[in-house]
C-alpha positions as CSV (number, residue, x, y, z in Angstrom):
1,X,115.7,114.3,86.7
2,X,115.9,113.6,90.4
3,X,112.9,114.5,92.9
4,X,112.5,114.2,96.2
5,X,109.5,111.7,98.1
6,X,107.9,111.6,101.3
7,X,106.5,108.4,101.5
8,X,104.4,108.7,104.3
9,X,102.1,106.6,106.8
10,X,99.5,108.2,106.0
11,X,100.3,110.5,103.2
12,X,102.7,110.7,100.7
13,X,104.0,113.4,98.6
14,X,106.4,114.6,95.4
15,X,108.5,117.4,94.4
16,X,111.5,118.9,92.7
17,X,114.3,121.4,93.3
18,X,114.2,124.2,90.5
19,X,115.9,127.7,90.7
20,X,113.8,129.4,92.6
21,X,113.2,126.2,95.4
22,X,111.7,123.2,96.2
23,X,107.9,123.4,94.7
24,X,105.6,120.3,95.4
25,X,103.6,118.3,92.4
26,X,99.2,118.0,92.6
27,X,98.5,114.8,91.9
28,X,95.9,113.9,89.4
29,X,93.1,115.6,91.6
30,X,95.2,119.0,92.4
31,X,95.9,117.9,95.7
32,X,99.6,117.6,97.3
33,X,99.2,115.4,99.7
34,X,98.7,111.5,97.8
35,X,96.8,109.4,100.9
36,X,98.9,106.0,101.2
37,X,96.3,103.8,100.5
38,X,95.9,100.7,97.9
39,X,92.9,99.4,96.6
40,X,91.7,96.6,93.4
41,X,88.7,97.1,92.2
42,X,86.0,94.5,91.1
43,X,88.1,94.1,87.6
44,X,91.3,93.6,89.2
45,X,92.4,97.3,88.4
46,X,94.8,99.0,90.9
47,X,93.3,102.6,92.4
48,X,96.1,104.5,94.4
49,X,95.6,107.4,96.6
50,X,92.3,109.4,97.5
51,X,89.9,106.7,96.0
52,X,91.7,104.1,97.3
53,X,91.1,105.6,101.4
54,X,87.8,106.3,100.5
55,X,87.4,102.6,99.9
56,X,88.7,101.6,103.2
57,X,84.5,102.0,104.1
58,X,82.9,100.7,101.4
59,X,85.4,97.9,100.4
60,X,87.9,97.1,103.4
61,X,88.5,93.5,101.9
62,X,89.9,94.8,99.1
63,X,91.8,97.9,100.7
64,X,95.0,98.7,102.9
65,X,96.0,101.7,104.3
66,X,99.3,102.0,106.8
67,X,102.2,99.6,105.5
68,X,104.2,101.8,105.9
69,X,104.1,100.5,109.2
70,X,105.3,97.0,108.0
71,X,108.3,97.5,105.8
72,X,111.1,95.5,106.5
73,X,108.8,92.6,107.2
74,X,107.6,89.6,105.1
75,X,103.7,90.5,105.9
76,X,101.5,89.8,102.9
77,X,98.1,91.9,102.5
78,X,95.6,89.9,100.1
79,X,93.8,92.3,97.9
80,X,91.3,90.6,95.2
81,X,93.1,88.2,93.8
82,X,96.9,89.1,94.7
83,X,98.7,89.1,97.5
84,X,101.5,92.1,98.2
85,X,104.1,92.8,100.4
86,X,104.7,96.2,102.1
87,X,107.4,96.9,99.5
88,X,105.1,96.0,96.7
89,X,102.3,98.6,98.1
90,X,104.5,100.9,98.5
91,X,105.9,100.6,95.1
92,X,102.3,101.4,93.7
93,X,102.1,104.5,95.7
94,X,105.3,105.7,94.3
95,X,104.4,104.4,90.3
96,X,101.2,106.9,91.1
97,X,103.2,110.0,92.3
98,X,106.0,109.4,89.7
99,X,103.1,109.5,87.4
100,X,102.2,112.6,88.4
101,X,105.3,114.0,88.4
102,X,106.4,112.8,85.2
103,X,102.8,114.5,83.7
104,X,103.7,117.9,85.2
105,X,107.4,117.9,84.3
106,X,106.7,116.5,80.8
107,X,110.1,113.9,81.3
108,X,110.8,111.0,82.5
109,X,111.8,110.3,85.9
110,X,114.8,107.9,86.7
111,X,115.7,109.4,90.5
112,X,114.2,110.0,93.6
113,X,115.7,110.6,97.5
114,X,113.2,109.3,99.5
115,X,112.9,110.6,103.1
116,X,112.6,107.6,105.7
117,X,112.1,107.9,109.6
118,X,115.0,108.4,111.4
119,X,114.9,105.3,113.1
120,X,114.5,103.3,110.6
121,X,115.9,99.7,110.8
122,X,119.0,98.6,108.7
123,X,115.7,96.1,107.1
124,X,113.6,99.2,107.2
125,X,116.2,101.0,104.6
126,X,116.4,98.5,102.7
127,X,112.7,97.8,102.2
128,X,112.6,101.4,101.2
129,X,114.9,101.5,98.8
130,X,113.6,98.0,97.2
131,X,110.3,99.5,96.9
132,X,111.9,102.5,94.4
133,X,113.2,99.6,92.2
134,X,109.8,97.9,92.1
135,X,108.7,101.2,91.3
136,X,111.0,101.5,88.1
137,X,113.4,104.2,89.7
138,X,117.1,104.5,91.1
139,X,116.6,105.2,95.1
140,X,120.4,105.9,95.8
141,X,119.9,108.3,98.5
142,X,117.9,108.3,101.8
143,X,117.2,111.0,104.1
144,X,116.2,111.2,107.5
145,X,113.1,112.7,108.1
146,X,113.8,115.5,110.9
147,X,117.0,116.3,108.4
148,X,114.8,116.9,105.4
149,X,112.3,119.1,108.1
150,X,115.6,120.8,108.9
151,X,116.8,121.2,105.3
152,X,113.1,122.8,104.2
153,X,113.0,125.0,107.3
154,X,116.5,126.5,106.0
155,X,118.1,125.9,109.2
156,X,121.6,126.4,107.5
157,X,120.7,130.2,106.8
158,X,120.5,130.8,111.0
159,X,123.5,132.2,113.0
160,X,126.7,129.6,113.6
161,X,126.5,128.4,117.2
162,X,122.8,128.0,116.8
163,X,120.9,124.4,117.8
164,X,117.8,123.4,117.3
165,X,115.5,120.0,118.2
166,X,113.0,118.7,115.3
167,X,110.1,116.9,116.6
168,X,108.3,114.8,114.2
169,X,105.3,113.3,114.6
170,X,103.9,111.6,111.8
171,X,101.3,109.1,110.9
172,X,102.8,106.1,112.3
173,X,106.4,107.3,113.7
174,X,108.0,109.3,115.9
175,X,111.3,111.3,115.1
176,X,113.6,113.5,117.0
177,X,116.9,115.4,115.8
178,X,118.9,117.4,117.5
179,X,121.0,119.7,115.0
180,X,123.6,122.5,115.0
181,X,124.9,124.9,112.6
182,X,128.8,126.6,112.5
183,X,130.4,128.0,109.6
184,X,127.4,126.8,107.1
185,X,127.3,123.9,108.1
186,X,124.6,121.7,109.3
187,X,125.5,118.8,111.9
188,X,122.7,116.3,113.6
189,X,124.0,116.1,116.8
190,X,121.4,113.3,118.5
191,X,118.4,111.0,116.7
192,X,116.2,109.0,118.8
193,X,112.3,107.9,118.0
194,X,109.5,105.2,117.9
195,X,109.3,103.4,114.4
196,X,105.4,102.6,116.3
197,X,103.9,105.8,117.5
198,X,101.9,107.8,115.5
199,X,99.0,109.9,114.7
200,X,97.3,106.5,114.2
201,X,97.6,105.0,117.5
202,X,95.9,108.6,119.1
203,X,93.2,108.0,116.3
204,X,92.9,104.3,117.9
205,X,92.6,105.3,121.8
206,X,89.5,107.4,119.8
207,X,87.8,104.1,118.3
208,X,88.5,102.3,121.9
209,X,86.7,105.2,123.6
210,X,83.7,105.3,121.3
211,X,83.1,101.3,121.2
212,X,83.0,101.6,125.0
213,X,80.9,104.7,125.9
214,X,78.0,103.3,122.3
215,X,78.8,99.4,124.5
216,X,80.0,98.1,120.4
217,X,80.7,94.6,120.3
218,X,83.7,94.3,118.3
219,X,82.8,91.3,116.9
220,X,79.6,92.0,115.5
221,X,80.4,95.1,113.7
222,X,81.5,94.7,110.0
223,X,84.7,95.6,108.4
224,X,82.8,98.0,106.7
225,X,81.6,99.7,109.8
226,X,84.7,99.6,111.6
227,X,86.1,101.6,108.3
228,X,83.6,104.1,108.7
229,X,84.4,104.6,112.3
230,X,87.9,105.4,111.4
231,X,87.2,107.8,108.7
232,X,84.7,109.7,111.3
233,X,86.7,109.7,114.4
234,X,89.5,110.6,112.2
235,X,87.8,114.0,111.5
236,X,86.7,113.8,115.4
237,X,90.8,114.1,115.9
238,X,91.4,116.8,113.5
239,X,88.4,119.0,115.3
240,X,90.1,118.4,118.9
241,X,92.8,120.2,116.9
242,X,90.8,123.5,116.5
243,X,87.9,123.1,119.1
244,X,86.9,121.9,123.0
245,X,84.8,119.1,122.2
246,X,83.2,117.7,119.1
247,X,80.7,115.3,118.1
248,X,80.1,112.6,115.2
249,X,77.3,110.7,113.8
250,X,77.6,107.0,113.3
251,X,75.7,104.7,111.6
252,X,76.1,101.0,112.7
253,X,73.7,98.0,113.5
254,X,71.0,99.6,111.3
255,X,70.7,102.3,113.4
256,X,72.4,105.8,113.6
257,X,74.4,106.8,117.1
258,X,76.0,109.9,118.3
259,X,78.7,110.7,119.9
260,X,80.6,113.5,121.9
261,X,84.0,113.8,123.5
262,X,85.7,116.6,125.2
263,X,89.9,118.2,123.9
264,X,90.3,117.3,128.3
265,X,88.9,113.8,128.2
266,X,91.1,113.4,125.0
267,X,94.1,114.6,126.8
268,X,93.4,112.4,129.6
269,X,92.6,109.3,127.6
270,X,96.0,109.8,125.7
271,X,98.7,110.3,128.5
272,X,100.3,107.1,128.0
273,X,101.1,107.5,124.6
274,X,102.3,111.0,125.4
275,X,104.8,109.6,128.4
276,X,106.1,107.2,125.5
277,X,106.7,110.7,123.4
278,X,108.7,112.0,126.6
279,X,111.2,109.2,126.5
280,X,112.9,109.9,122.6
281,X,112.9,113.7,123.7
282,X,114.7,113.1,126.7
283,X,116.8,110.5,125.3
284,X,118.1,112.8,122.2
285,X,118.9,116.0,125.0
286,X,120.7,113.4,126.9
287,X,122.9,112.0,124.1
288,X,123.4,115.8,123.2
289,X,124.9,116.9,126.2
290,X,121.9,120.3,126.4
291,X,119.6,121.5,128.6
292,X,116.0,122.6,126.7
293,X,117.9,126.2,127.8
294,X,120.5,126.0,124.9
295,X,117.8,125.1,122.3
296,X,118.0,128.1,119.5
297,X,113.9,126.8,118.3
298,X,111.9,124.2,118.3
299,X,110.4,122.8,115.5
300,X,107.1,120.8,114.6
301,X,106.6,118.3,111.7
302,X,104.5,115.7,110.5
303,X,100.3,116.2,110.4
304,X,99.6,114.3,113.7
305,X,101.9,117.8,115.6
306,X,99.0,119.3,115.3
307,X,97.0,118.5,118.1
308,X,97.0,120.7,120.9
309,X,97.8,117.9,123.7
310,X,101.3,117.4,121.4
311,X,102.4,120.8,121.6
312,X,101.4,121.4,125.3
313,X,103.9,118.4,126.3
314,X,106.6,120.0,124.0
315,X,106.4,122.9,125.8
316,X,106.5,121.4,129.0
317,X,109.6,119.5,128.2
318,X,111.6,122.2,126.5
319,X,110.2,125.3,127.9
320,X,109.2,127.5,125.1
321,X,106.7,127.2,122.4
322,X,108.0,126.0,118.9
323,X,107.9,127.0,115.8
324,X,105.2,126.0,113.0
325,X,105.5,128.3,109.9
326,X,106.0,125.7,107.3
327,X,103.0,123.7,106.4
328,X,103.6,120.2,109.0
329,X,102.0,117.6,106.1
330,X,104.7,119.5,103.6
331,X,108.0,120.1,105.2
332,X,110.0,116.6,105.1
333,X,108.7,116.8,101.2
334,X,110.3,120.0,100.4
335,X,113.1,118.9,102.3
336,X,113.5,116.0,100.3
337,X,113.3,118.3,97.3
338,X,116.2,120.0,98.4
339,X,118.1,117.1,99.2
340,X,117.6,116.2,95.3
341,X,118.7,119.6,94.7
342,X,122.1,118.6,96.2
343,X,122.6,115.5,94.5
344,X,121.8,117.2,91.4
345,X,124.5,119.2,92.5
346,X,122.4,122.3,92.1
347,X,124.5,125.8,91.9
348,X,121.4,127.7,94.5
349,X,122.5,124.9,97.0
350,X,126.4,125.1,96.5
351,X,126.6,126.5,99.7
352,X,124.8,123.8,102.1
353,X,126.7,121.2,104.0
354,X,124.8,118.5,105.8
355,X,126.1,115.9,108.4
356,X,123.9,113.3,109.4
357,X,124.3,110.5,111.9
358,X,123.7,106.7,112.9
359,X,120.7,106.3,114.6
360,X,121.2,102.9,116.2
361,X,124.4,101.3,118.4
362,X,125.4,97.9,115.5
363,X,127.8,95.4,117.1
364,X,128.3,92.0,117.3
365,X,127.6,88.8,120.1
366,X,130.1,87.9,121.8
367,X,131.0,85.6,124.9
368,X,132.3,86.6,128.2
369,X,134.3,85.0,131.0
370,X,134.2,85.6,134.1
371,X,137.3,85.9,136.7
372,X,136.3,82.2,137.7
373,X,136.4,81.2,134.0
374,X,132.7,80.7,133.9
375,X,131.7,81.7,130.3
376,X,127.7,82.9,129.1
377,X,127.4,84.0,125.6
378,X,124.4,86.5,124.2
379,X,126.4,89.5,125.0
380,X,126.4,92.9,122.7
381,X,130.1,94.3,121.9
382,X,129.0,98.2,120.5
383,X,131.7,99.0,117.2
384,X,129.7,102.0,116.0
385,X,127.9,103.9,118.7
386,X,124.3,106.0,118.0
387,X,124.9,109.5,116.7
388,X,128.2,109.2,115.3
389,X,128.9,111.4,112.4
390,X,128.1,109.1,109.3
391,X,129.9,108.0,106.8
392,X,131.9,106.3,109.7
393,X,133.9,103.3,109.7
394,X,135.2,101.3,112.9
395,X,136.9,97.8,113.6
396,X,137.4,95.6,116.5
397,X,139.7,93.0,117.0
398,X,137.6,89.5,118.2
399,X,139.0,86.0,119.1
400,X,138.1,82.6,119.1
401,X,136.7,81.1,122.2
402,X,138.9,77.9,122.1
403,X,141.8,76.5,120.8
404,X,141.2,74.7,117.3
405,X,138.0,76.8,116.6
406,X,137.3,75.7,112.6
407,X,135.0,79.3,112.5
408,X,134.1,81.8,113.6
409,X,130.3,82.8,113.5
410,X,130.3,86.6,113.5
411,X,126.5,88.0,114.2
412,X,125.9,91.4,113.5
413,X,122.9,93.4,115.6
414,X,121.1,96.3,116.0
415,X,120.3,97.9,119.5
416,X,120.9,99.5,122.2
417,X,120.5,96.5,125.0
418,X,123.7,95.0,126.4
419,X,121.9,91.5,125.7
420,X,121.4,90.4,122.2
421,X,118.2,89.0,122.9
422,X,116.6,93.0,123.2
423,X,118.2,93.7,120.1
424,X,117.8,92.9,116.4
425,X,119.9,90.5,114.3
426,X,120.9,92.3,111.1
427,X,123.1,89.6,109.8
428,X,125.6,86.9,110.2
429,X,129.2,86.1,108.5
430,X,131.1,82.6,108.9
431,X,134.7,82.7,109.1
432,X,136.9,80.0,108.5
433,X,139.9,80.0,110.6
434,X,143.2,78.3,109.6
435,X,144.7,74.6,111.0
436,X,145.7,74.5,114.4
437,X,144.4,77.9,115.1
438,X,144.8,78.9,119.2
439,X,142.7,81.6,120.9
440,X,145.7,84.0,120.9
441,X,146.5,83.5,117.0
442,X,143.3,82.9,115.8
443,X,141.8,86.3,115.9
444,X,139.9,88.5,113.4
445,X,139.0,91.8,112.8
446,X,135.2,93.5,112.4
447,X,135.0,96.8,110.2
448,X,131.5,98.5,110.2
449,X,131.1,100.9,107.6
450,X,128.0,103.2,107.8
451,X,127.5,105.4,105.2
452,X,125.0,108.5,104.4
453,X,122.2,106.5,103.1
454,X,121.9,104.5,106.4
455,X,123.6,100.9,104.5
456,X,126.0,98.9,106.7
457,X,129.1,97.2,105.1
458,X,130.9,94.4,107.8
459,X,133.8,93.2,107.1
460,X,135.7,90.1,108.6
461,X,139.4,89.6,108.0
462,X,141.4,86.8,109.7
463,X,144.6,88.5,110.7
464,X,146.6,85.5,110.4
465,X,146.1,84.9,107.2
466,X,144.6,88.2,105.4
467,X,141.6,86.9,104.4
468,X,138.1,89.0,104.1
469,X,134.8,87.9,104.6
470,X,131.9,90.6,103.8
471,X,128.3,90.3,105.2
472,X,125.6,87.8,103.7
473,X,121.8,88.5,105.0
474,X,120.8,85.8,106.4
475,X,117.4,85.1,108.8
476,X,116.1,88.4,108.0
477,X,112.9,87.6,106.0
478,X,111.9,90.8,106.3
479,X,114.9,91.9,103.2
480,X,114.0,91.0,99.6
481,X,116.9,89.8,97.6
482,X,117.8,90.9,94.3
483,X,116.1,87.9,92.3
484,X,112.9,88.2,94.6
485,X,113.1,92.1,93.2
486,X,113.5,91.1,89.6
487,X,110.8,88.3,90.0
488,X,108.1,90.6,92.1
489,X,108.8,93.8,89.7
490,X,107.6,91.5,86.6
491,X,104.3,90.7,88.7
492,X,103.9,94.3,89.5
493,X,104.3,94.9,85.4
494,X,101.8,92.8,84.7
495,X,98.7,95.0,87.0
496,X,96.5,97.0,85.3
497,X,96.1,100.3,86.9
498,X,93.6,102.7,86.1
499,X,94.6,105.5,83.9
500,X,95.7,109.0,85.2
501,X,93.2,110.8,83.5
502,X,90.2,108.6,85.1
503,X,91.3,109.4,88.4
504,X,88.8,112.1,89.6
505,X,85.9,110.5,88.5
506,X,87.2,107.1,90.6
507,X,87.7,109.5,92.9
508,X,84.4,110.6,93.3
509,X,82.6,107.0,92.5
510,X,84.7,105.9,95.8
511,X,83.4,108.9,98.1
512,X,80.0,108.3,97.3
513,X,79.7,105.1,97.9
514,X,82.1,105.5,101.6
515,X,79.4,108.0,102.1
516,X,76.2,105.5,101.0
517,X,78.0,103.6,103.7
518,X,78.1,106.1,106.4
519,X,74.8,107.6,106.5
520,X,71.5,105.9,106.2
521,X,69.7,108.7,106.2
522,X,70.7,109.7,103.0
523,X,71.4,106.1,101.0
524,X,68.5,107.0,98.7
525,X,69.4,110.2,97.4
526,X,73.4,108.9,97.2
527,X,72.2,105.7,95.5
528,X,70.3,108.0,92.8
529,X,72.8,111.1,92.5
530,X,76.1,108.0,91.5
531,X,73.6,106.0,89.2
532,X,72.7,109.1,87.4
533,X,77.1,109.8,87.5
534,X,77.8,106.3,86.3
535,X,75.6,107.0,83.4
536,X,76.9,110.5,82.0
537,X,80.7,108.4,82.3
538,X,79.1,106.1,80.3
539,X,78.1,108.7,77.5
540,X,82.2,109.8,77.4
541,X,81.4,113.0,76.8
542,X,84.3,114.6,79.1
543,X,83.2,118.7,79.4
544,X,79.6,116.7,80.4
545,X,81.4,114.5,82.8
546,X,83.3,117.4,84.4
547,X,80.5,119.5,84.9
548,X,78.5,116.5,86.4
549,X,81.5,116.0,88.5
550,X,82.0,119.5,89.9
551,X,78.3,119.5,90.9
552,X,77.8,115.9,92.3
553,X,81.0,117.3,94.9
554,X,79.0,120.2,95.9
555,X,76.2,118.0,97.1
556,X,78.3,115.4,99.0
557,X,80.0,118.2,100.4
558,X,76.6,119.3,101.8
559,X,75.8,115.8,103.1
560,X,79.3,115.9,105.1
561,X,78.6,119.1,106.5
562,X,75.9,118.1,107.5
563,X,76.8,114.7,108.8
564,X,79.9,116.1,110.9
């Protein structure tokens, strides 16, 4: 069985391809949508998902939301008493959704493609796919995100000839394809994007805002404040969705504030983040070759394309409104449900071709003379351009700098800067060159091979002599090896995680005490209503606990509606 994962920012999500389509999974709380968020409780468990956010408020020490954000780096995030990696905290967000999965489908799950931002590093990728194996699953198969919104849009059922630009803006990225379909086929055309511009960063020009106009002192509000002003100004952005202005209640420093803003102060506030959207959308038309005129549609994906400032600047741009019938939190999942349709070589998708490309220029440093003879080194030689058509493979032929060179120190980057120093070292490979070796016969050749799943192969053969050299990571701590894998996943084993079937009643533990947090008001009554909650769990009498359950959520759903 192979599904298909968004593994989201902010949210993540799971599904499957059956005969009559992709169809998404409810996690244990019916919900689709699985919030990326980590959490260990007082006992050391693990809670993953909606109780986990919740406990960004009351419990911020010993929560973490957003690494997404950090794969392909070495950051560590101490929860309790462990300390995880982004890989790792990813991993335990995809153990909960293969969970659910596996409890719906009533088999076990040994697959997943897992859609990934289109500009994803070569480290990014990586990361991605390591987290799958800490997670206990085979991750052979990445997909770019705009090409999974493309896929679950059914692009490839429009009229040959036709093209069409995804735009998706997520929780913590920023994606653009350009596509075309002829003949059934689908073909990306252009990719361009911001691995660090999302949903979140509008959300944080929101809490900058606020601590201004209420004159909050940073320092002297607690974590636990500053989680609760998140979680309300989060539901402030989602209002500026629907409304003109809307207000929020906050309680900090022992006493309770309000606070109002305006959709046009928000639009204002927000320009330069929406100038930094411009440049990927211009970028992509440009590498295209097309004018917004020869756009078929326009599509929006991602949660964050909801607000109304978003869609005013994409129409702007590209001179039309676009299109918004699929659900924007669900499209890159059912997308990557068909994409594990394909691989499972399903006979309702035998028909579908898809072409995808690479997103990034890779190349190697090398040195340059000048006609005086005057060399400077740090210069980028390009071997695969952005966009080609991946798989794609491409050589160059390099030589030595000087006679009697020993080696050769091929570095491979990532960019698109005609200085090394912009770009981003992916690797390096040392190549030994043969006795008495001049600059004219001492040169070597570079093959990049790119394939579907965004993984670069180099290749260095001394011509001379024959001999191949292949690529070997090195300075990139942000890439776990294979024995770093094998070691982490035992550590990961050894967490105890609370059990599927608890998970609503963590659930609801988690948003009563975020609430107990946020508002003073009504600390008594909360403090009364989980104590009496706690007690019928205690009594394990489950029809008891479920009705308890059901009616302790109508009341904090009163206190909410109150309190926003």
């Amino acid at each position: 069985m192979i599904v298909g994962i968004d593994l989201g920012t902010t949210h993540s999500l799971i599904g499957v391809f059956e005969d009559s389509g992709p169809r998404l999974i409810p996690n244990a709380l019916g919900e689709f949508l699985t919030p990326s968020a980590v959490s260990v409780d007082d006992a050391g468990k693990v809670i993953v998902g909606r109780a986990a956010a919740d406990r960004l408020v009351s419990h911020p020490e010993a929560s973490v939301a957003s690494f997404k954000r950090w794969m392909g780096t070495p950051r560590e995030t101490h929860l309790g008493k462990n300390r995880f990696r982004p890989e790792e905290l990813s991993a335990l967000v995809l153990r909960s959704l293969l969970a659910d999965a596996e409890a719906n489908l009533g088999e076990k799950i040994r697959e997943a493609v897992i859609s990934v931002p289109a500009y994803f590093s070569d480290a990014q990728r990586k990361a991605t796919r390591a987290a799958g194996e800490l997670a206990g699953i085979r991750v052979e198969r990445l997909i770019n995100e705009p090409t999974a919104a493309a896929l679950a849009y059914g692009l490839q059922e429009r009229l040959d000839g036709s093209t069409f630009i995804v735009l998706d803006l997520g929780g913590g990225t920023f994606d653009v394809s350009i596509l075309e379909t002829f003949e059934g086929v689908m073909q990306v055309r252009a990719s361009a994007g911001d691995n660090h511009l999302g949903g979140e960063d509008f959300l944080q020009m929101l809490v900058d805002a606020c601590m201004r106009d209420l004159k909050l002192d940073r320092t002297k509000i607690t974590p636990s404040e500053l989680g609760q002003l998140h979680s309300k100004l989060q539901v402030v952005k989602h209002r500026l969705s629907g409304s003109h202005d809307a207000t929020t209640e906050l309680s900090i420093g022992g006493a309770t504030r309000e606070w109002r803003i305006t959709e046009e102060r928000f639009a204002s506030m927000v320009d330069p983040l929406l100038q930094r959207l411009r440049t990927p959308i211009e970028r992509s038309m440009r590498d295209a070759g097309l004018m917004p005129s020869s756009l078929s549609e326009i599509v929006l994906v991602g949660g964050a394309s909801r607000m109304p400032v978003f869609t005013r600047l994409v129409a702007r741009l590209l001179g039309r409104l676009p299109l918004r019938h699929v659900n924007p939190d669900h499209t890159i999942a059912l997308g990557a449900c068909v994409a594990a349709g394909m691989k499972e070589r399903n006979l309702a998708l035998e028909e579908i071709v898809m072409t995808d490309i690479c997103p990034y220029t890779l190349g190697v440093e090398v040195s340059r003379e000048d006609p005086n003879g005057y060399r400077t080194d740090g210069h980028f030689s390009p071997i695969i351009d952005r966009n080609l058509t991946v798989p794609v493979s491409r050589a160059q032929r390099f030589s030595p700098t000087q006679d009697g060179q020993k080696i050769v120190c091929l570095k491979v980057y990532q960019g698109e800067s005609p200085l090394v120093a912009h770009n981003v070292l992916l690797g390096t490979i040392d190549v030994p060159l043969p006795p008495r070796t001049t600059r004219e016969s001492g040169s070597i050749e570079a093959r990049f091979t790119y394939d579907i799943n965004g993984v670069l192969q180099v290749e260095a053969t001394v011509i001379a002599t024959g001999q191949r050299h292949e690529l070997l990571l090195q300075n990139n701590p942000g890439v776990l090896d294979e024995a770093e894998i094998r070691r982490r996943l035992a550590e990961l084993s050894s967490l105890k995680v609370h059990p599927r079937e608890d998970q609503e009643n963590i659930a609801m533990i988690a948003r009563c005490e975020r609430l107990y947090e946020e508002h003073l008001a009504a600390r008594r009554t909360l403090q009364e209503w989980l104590a009496r909650f706690l007690a019928e769990i205690e009594r394990q009498d489950r029809d008891s606990i479920a009705r308890h359950r059901a009616e302790l959520g109508r009341a904090l759903d009163e206190i909410e509606g109150r309190a926003n």
